[in-house]
C-alpha positions as CSV (number, residue, x, y, z in Angstrom):
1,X,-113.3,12.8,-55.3
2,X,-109.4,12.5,-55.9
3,X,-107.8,9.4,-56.6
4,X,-104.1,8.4,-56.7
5,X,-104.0,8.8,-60.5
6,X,-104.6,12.6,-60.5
7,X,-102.2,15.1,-60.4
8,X,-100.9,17.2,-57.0
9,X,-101.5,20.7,-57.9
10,X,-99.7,23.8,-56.4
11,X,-100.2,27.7,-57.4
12,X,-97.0,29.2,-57.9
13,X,-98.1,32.8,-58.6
14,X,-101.1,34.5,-59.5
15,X,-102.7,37.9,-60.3
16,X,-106.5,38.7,-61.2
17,X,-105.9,37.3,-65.0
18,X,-103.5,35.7,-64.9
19,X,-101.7,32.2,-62.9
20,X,-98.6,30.1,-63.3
21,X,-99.3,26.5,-61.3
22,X,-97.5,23.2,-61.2
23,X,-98.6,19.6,-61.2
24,X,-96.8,16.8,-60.0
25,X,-98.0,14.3,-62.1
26,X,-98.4,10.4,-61.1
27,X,-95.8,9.6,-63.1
28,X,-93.2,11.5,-61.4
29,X,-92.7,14.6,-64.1
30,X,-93.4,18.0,-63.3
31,X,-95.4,19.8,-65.3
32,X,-95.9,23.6,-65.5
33,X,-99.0,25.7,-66.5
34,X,-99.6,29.7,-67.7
35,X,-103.0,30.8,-67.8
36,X,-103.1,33.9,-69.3
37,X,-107.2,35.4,-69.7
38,X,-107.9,32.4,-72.2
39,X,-105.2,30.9,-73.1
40,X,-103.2,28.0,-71.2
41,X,-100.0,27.4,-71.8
42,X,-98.6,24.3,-70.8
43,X,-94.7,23.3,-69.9
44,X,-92.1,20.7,-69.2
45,X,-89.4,21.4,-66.8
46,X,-86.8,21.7,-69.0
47,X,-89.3,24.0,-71.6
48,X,-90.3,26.2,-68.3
49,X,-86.8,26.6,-67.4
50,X,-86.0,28.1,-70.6
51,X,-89.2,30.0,-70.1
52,X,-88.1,31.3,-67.2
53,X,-84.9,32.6,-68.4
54,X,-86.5,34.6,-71.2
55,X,-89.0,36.3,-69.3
56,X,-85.5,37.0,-66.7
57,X,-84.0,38.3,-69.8
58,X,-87.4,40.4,-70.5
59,X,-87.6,41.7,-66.9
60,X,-83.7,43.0,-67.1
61,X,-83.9,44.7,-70.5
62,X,-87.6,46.3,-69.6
63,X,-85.5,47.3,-66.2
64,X,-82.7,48.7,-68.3
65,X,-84.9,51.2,-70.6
């Protein structure tokens, strides 16, 4: 059973081992979440937007090889 206190989950991507998901939480943040085989990684917004431009940065040099 849900109740107002728990968070409103959404899947943003996933693969077979892997999933990136947000939660909204109840009070107000955004939190975001890397499951990768065994190990969860978890983020604030700020933290996953710097995330986010690393693995950018990763993507263009690995693009550039």
């Amino acid at each position: 059973m849900s109740s107002a206190m728990d968070p409103k989950t959404e899947t943003i991507a996933e693969t077979e081992n892997y999933m990136a998901w947000q939660a909204e939480e109840p009070d107000g943040e955004t939190t975001y979440h890397l499951e990768l085989n065994n190990v969860t990684l978890h983020f604030f917004t700020e933290e996953w937007e710097e995330f986010l431009q690393l693995a950018r940065a990763i993507i263009r040099d690995a693009d550039g090889r």
